[in-house]
Every structure is written in C-alpha cells, then in structure tokens.
ZABA-672892 format. One line per 5 residues: their letters; for each residue x, y, z of N, C-alpha, C, O. Coordinates in steps of 0.1 Angstrom, whole numbers, plus 5000, padded with zeros to 4 digits. Atoms other than C-alpha are relative to their C-alpha. Example, Ala and Ser with C-alpha at 12.3 -4.5 7.8 and 13.67 -1.06 7.14 Angstrom:
// ZABA-672892
AS = 5009 4988 5000 5123 4955 5078 5009 5012 5000 5019 5012 5007 | 4991 4989 5000 5137 4989 5071 4992 5011 5008 4997 5022 5009
***
This chain:
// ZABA-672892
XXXXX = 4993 5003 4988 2065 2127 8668 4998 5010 5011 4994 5007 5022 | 5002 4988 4994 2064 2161 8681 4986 5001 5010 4986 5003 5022 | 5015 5000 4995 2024 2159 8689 4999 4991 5008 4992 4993 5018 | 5007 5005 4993 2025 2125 8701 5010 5004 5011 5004 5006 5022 | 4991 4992 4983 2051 2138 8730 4992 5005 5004 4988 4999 5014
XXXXX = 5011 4994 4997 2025 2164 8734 4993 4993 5011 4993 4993 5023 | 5011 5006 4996 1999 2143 8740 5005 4992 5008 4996 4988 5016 | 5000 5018 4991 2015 2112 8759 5003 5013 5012 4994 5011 5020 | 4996 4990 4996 2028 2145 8779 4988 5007 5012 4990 5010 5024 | 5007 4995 4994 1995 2158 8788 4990 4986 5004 4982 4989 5014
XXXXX = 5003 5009 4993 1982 2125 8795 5005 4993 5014 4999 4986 5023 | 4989 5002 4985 2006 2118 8823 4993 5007 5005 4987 5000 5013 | 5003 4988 4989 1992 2153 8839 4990 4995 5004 4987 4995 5016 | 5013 5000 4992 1959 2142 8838 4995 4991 5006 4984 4993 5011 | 4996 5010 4996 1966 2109 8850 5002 5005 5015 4994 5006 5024
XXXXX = 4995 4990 4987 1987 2127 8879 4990 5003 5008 4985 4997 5018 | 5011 4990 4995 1963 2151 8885 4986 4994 5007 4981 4997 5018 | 5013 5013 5000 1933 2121 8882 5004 4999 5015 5001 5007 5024 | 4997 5010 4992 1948 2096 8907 5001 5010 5013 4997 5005 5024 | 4998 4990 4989 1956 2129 8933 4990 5002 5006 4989 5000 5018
XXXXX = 5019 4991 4998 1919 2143 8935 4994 4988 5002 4986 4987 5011 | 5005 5016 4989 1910 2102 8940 4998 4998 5011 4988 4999 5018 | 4995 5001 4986 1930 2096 8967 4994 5007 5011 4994 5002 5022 | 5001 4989 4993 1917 2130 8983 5012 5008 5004 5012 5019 5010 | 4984 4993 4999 1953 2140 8984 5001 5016 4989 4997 5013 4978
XXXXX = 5000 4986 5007 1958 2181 8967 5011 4992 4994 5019 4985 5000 | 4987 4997 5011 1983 2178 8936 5008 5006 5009 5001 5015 5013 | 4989 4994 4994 2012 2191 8957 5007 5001 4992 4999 4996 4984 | 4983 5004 5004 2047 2191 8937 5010 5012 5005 5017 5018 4996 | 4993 4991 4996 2065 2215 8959 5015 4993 4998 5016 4981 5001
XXXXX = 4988 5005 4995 2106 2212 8956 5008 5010 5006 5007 5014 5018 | 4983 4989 4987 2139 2236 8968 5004 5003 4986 5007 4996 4976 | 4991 4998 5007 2152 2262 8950 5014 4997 5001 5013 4989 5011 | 4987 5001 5000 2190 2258 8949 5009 5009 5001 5010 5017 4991 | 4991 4991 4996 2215 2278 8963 5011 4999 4986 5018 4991 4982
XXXXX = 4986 4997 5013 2237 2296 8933 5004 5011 5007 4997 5020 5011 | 4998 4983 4997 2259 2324 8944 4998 5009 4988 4999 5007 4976 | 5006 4987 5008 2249 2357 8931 5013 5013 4998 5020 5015 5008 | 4992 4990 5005 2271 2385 8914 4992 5010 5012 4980 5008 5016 | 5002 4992 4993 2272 2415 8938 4988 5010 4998 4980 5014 5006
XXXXX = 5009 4990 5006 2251 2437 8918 4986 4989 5002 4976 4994 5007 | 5013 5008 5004 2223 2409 8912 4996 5000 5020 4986 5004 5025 | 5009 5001 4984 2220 2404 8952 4996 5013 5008 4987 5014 5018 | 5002 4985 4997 2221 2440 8958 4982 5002 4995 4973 5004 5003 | 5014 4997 5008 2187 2445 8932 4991 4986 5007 4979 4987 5011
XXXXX = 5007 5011 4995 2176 2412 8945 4996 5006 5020 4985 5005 5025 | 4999 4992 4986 2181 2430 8985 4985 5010 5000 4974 5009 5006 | 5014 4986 5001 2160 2463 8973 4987 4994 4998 4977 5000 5003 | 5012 5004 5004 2132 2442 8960 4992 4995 5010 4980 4995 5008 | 5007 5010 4992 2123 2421 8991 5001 5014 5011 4997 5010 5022
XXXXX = 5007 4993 4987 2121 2458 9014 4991 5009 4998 4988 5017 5007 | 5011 4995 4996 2094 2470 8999 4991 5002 5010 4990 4992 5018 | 5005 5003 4985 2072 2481 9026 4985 5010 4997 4979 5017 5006 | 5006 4993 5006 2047 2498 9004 4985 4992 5005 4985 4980 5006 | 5010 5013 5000 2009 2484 9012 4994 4993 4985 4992 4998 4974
XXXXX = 5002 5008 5014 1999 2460 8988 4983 5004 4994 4973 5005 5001 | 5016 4995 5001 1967 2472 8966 4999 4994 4981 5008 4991 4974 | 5006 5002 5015 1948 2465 8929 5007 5009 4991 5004 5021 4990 | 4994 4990 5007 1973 2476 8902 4989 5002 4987 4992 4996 4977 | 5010 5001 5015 1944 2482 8874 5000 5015 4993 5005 5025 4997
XXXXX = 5000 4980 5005 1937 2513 8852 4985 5006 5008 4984 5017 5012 | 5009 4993 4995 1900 2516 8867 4997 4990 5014 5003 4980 5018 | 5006 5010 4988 1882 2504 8898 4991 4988 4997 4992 4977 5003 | 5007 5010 5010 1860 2485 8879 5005 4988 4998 4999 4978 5003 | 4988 5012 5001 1889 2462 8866 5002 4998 5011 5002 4986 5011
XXXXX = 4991 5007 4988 1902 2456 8897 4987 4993 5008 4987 4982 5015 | 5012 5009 4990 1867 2448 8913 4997 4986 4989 4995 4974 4992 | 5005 5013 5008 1858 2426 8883 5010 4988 4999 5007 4976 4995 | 4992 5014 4997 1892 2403 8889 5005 5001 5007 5017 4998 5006 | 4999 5006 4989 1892 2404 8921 4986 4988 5008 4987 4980 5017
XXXXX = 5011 5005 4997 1855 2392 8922 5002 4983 4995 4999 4973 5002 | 4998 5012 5003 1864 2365 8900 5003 4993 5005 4997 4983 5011 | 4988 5008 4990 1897 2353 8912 4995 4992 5012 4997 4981 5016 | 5012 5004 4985 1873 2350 8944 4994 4992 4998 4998 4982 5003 | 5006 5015 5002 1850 2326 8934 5006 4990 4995 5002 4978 4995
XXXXX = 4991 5017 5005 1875 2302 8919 5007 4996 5010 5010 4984 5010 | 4994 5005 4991 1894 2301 8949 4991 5000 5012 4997 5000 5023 | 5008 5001 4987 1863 2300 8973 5003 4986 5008 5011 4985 5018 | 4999 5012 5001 1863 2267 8976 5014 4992 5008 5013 4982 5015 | 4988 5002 4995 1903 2266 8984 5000 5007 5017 5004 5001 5028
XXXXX = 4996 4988 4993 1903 2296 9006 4983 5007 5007 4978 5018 5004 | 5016 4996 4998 1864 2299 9023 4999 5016 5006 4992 5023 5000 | 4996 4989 4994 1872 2329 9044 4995 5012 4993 5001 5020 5000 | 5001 4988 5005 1859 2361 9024 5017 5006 5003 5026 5006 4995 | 4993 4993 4998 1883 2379 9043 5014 5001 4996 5021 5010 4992
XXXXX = 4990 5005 5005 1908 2363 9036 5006 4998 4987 5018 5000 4983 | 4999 4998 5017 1907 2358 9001 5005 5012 4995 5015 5014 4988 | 5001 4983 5003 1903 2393 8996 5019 5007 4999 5027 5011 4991 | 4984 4995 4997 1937 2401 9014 5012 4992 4992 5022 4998 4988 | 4993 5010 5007 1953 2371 8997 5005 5003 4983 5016 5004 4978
XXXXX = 4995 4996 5011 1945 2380 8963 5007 5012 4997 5016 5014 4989 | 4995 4988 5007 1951 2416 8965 5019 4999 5002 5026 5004 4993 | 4989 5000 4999 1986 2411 8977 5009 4992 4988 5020 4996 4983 | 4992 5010 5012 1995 2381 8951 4999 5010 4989 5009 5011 4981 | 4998 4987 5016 1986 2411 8923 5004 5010 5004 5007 5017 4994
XXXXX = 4984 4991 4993 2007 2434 8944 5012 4993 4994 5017 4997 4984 | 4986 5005 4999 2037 2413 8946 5002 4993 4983 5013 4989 4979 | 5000 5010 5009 2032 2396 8914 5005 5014 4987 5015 5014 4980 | 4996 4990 5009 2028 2433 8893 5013 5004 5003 5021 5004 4994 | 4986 4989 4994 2057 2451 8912 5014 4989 4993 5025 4993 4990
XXXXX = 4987 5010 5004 2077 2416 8899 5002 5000 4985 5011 4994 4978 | 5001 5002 5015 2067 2422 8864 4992 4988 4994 4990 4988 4982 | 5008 5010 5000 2046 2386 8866 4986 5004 5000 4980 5014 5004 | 5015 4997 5002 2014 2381 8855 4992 4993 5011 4991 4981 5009 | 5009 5003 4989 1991 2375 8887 4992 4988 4999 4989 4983 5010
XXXXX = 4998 5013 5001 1982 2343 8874 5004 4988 4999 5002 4977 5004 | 4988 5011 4994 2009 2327 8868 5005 4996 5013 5012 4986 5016 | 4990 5001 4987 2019 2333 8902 4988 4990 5010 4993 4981 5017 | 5005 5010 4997 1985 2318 8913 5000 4990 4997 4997 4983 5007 | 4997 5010 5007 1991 2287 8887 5015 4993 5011 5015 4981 5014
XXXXX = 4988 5004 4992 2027 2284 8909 4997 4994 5013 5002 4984 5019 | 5004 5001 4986 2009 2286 8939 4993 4989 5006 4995 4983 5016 | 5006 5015 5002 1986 2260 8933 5001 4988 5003 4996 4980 5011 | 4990 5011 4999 2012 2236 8925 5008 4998 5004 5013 4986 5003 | 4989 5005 4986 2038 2242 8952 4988 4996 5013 4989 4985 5019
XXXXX = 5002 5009 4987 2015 2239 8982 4983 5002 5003 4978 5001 5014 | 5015 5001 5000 1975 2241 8970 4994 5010 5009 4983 5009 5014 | 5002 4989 4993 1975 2273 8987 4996 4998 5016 4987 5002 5023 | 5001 5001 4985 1981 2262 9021 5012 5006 5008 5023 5001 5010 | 4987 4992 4989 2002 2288 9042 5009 4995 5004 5020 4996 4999
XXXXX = 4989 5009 4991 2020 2268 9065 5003 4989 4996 5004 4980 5004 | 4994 5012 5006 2029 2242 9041 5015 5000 4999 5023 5009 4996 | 4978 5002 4999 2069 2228 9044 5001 4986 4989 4994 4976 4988 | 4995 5012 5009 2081 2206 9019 5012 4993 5011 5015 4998 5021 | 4995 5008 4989 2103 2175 9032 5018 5008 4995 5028 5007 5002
XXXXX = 4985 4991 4999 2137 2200 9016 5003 5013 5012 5012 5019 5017 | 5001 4986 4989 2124 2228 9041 4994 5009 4994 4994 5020 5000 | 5005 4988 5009 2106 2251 9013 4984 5002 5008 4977 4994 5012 | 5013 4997 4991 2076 2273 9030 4992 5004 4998 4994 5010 4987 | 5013 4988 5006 2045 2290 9025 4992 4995 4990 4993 4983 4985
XXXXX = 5006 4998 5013 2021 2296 8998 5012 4995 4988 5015 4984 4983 | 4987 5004 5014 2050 2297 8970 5011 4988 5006 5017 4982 4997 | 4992 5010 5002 2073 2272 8988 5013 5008 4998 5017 5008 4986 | 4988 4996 5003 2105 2292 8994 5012 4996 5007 5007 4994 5019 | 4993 5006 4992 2135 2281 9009 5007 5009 5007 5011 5019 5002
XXXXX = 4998 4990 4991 2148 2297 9042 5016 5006 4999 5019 5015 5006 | 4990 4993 5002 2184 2303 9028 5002 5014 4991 5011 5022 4992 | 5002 4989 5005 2170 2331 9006 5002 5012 5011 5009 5021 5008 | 4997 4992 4992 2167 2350 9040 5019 5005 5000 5022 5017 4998 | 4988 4998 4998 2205 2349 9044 5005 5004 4985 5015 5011 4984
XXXXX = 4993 4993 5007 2210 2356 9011 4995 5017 4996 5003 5024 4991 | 5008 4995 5005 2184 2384 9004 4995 5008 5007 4989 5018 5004 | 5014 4993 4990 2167 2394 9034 5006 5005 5008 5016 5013 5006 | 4996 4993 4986 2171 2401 9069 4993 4987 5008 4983 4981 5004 | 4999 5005 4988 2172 2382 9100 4984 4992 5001 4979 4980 4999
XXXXX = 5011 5005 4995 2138 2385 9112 4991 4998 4990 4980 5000 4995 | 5013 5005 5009 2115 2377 9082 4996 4982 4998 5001 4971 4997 | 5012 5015 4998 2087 2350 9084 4997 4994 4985 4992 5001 4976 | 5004 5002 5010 2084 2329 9057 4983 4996 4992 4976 4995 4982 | 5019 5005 5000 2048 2317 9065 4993 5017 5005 4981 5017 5009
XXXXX = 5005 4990 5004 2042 2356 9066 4991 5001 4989 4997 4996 4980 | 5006 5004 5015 2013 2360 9036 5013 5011 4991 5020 5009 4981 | 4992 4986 5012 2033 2393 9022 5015 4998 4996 5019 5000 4985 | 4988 5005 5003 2069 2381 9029 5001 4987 4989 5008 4985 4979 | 4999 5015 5009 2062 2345 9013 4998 5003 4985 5006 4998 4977
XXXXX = 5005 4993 5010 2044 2363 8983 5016 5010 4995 5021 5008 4984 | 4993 4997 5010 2073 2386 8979 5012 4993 4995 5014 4993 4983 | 4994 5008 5001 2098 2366 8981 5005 4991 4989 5015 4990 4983 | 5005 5011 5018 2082 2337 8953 5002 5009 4992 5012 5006 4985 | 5003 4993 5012 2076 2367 8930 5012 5004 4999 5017 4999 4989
XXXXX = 4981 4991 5005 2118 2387 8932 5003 4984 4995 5009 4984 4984 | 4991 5009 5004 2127 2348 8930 4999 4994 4987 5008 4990 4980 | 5004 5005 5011 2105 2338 8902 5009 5009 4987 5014 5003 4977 | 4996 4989 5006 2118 2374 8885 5011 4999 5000 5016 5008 4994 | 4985 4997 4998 2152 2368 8893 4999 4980 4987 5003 4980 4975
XXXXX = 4999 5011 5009 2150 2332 8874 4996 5000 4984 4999 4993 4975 | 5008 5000 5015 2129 2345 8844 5012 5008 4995 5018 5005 4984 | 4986 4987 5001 2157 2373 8843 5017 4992 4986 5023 4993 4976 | 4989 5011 5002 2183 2344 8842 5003 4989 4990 5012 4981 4989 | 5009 5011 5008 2165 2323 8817 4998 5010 4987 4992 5005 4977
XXXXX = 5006 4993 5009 2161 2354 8795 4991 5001 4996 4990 5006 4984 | 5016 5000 5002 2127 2352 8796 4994 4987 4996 4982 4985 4996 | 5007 5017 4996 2122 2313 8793 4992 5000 5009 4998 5002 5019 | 5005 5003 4991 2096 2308 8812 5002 4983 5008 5004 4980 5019 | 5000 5015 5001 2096 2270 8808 5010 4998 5010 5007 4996 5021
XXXXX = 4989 5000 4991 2132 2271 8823 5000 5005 5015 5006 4999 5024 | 4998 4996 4988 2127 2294 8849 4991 4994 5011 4994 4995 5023 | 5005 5012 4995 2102 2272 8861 5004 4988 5006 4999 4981 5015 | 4995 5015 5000 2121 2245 8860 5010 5007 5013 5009 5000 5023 | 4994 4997 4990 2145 2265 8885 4997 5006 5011 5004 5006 5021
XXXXX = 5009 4994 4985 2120 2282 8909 4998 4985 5008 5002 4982 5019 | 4999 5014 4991 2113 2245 8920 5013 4991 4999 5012 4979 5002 | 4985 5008 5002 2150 2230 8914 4997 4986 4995 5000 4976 5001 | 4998 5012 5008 2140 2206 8890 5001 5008 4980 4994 5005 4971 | 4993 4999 5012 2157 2223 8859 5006 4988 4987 5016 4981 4988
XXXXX = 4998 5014 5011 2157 2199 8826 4989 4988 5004 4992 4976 5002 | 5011 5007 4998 2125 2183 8836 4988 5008 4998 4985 5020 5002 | 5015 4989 5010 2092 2192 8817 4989 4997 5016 4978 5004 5017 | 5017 5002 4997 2067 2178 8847 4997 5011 5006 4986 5018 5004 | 5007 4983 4993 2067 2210 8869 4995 5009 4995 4983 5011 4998
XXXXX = 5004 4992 5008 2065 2235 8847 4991 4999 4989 4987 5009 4984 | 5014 5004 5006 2038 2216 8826 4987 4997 5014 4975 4996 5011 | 5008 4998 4989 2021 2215 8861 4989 5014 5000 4977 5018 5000 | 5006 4985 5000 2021 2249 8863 4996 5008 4989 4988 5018 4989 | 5010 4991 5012 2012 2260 8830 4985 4992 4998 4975 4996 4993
XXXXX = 5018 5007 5002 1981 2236 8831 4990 5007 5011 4978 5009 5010 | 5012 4993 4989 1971 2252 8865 4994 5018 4995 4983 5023 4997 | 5000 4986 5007 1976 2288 8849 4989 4999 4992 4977 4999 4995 | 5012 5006 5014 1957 2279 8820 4987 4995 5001 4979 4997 4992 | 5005 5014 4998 1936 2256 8830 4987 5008 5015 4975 5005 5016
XXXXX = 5007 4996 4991 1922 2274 8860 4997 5014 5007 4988 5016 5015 | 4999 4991 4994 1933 2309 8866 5003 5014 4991 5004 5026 4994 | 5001 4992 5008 1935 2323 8832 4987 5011 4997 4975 5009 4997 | 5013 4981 4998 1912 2361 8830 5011 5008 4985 5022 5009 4980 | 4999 4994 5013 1905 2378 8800 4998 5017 5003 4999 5026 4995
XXXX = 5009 4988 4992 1892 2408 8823 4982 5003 4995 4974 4994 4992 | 5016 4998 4998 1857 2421 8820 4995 5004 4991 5001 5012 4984 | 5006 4996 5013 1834 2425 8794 4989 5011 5004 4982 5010 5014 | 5008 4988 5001 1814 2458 8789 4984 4997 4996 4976 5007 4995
***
C-alpha cells in the first residue's frame, strides 16, 4: 500500500511537471506563508538574523571546493539565468544566506525553483515576492521599514531565517516545514515538489580528485 502511494505520488509530479514544460509554462507553485505571532524571544533571534550586513561569499574549506560548486551550480542554471554575471552573484549569495541559515544550498535552490523558477520579480496572486516568494508582512514583523523584497540579498535572506525558523518549529521535519514555508501545511504536493527539484536537479556530491 505504502509503495503504491509512493508511486501514484510521483506519478502525479511527473504528470504536473510533464503537462507544465508542454504548455511552455515554468512549474511555478508559489503560495503565502502565514502570519503566526511569534514569542518575543523567537522574533528578537528572528530580528538579528535578517541585519546581517556581512558580504555574502563561498563558505567551503578550500578554494577549490568553492570554484568546483560554483562552476557547476553554473552550468545547470545557465540556461535559467544566461547572464555569467549574474549567476555568479546569485549563487554565491544563495550559499551565503543558505549556510549562515544552517540550510543546505540546495535545498534552498530546489525551493527556489519551485516558488518562482528563479525569476526575481515574480508576485504570486497572495502578494509573495522574489526568488523565494516571501510575503511582505515578514517586513513588519522582522525587518525594517525600508527593505526590498525583490532585492537579490534581502529576498535570499529573508527565504533562508524563514525557512530556518520553520525547520526550527517542525523540529527538524523537513517535510513539514515545507509544507509551512509555502502555507500549504498537511499537503504532500509542495514539499514533494521541492524535494524532486533538490534531488532531481541540484543535488552535488562536490569534486572529485
């Protein structure tokens, strides 16, 4: 019973996924996180996280590592992201914000993917913005005034404290906290979204010698 869930499960996705890339339409499934109030302390730690102001750079142990997945990362998202330059600044920041969150720099591209196919100034029809798709009440709860959500570095940190504040909250569920980074908690399709795009497209083993 278990398996065939599984499977009817990942049939759906690739179904989804199929009929999307048809049409010419990107897989989108951006939604809205959901406004929970926060214990004083949690928004306080949640506050300090989003002023880093540190520049974003390659957390690796050598240079090596960091050129060999950044080079990669690079060619799988050429295609998305043509720009050299851009890419460049893109990834190093997402494995900035993604280490400093305790997330693994994939996953967070796998997220990214799947909220808005890595188009900056994408809005979902709840109001969610950016790359990650965040919603602009987080400023009021978290930020400050003037932050841009279609900023690359704000949007980025933003996804990653919120993702980290949900994994936190979930006890380390991922599945779950998935399910509440896009406010569809108790529903498998998002979070089978994004672990197929993780997996599926963005998973690094790092470099072989």
């Amino acid at each position: 019973m278990i398996c065939q869930r599984l499977l009817t499960s990942r049939l759906w996705l690739t179904t989804l996924l199929g009929a999307a890339l048809a049409a010419g339409t990107p897989p989108v499934f951006s939604g809205s996180q959901a406004y929970e109030p926060l214990a004083a302390s949690v928004q306080a730690s949640l506050q300090r996280a989003v002023s880093d102001r540190a520049a974003p750079r390659l957390v690796f142990a050598s240079q090596l590592d960091a050129d060999a997945w950044l080079g990669e990362m690079s060619r799988r998202l050429e295609q998305r992201m043509p720009d050299p330059g851009e890419r460049e600044e893109f990834l190093t920041t997402v494995h900035y914000e993604a280490t400093r969150a305790g997330l693994d720099p994939q996953l967070v591209l796998g997220v990214i993917q799947v909220e808005s196919n890595f188009r900056k100034y994408a809005v979902s029809r709840a109001g969610a913005r950016g790359f990650m798709q965040v919603m602009p009440f987080w400023i009021d709860v978290i930020g400050i005034g003037d932050h841009n959500l279609f900023h690359l570095r704000t949007n980025l940190r933003y996804g990653c404290v919120i993702l980290r504040h949900y994994l936190d909250l979930e006890n380390g569920n991922l599945f779950r906290a998935l399910g509440r980074y896009n406010g569809s908690l108790g529903s498998n399709g998002y979070p089978n979204l994004v672990l197929a795009a993780w997996r599926g497209n963005w998973s690094y083993r790092g470099r072989t010698i």
